[in-house]
N, C-alpha and C positions, 0 to 999 in steps of 0.2 A: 543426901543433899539433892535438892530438885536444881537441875541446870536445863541448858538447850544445846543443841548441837545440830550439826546440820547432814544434812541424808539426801541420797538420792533416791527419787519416787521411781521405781519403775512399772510400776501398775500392779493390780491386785494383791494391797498388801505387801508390798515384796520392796523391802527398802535396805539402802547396801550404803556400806562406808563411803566416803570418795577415794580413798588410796589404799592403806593398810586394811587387811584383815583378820580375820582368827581362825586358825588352825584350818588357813587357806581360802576360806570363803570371805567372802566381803558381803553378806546377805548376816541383816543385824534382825532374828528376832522381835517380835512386842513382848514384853512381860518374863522375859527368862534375863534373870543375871550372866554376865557374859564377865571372862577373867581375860584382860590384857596380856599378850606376849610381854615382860618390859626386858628389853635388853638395849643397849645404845645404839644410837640410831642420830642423824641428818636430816635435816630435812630441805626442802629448794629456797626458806628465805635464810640458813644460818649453813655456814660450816663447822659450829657448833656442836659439838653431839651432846644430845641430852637421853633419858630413858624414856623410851616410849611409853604409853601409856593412850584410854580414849581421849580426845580432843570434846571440852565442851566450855561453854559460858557463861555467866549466872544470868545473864536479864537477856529478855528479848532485842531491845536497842541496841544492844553490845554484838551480839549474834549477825545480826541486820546491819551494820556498820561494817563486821569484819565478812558479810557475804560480799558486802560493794566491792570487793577487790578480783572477785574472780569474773573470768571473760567466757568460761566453758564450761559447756553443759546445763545453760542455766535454768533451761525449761523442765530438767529433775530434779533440782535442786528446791530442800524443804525444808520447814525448822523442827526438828523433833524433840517433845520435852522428858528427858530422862532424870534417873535416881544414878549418882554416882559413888563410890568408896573409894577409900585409900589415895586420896585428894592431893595434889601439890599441883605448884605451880609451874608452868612455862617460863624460865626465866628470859629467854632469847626471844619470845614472839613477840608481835606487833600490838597486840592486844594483850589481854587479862585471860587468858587461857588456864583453864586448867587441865594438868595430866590427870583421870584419875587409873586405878588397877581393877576397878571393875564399875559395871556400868548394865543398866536397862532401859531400856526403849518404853518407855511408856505411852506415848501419844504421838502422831505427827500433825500439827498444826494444818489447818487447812487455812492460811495467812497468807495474804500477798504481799511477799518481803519487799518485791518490789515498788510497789507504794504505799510503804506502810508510814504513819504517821505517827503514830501511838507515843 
């Protein structure tokens, strides 16, 4: 399934989760399936615990809606379009999130979230 997620650009190709990573690095590949840690886990809007999983969202507006909330880092910050599997959903977040168990980097948008009108 084609979702968006969001990345930090650090230059030359080199694009990394914002928080969690995999089997330690937080440096996410273009074009390699990557398999989630899932174990339970918290996050800072829920004392909730859910299973981890990638964090992505089906549309671009959606993506661009749920980046308005962050105050840091924003000038790394980018929209990348991936392939995800093994899909559910975030019951506890803000938006329409999905968890998926595996996930690929397929493109990152060269989009200015910030005034995007689309």
């Amino acid at each position: 399934m084609k979702a968006y997620r969001i990345v930090e650009d650090h230059g030359d190709g080199v694009y990394k989760t914002l928080f969690h990573g995999v089997d330690g690095s937080r440096t996410l590949p273009l074009g390699k399936w990557l398999t989630a840690v899932e174990k339970p886990v918290r996050d800072g809007s829920s004392q909730e615990k859910y299973i981890s999983g990638f964090h992505s969202l089906k549309t671009i507006p959606e993506i661009i809606k749920y980046m308005s909330a962050f105050r840091n880092r924003l000038e790394l910050l980018k929209i990348a379009e991936v392939e995800i599997r093994g899909n559910r959903s975030k019951e506890h977040s803000r938006a329409n999130v999905i968890l998926s168990s595996q996930m690929k980097l397929v493109r990152v948008l060269e989009l200015d979230w910030r005034n995007y009108e689309g």
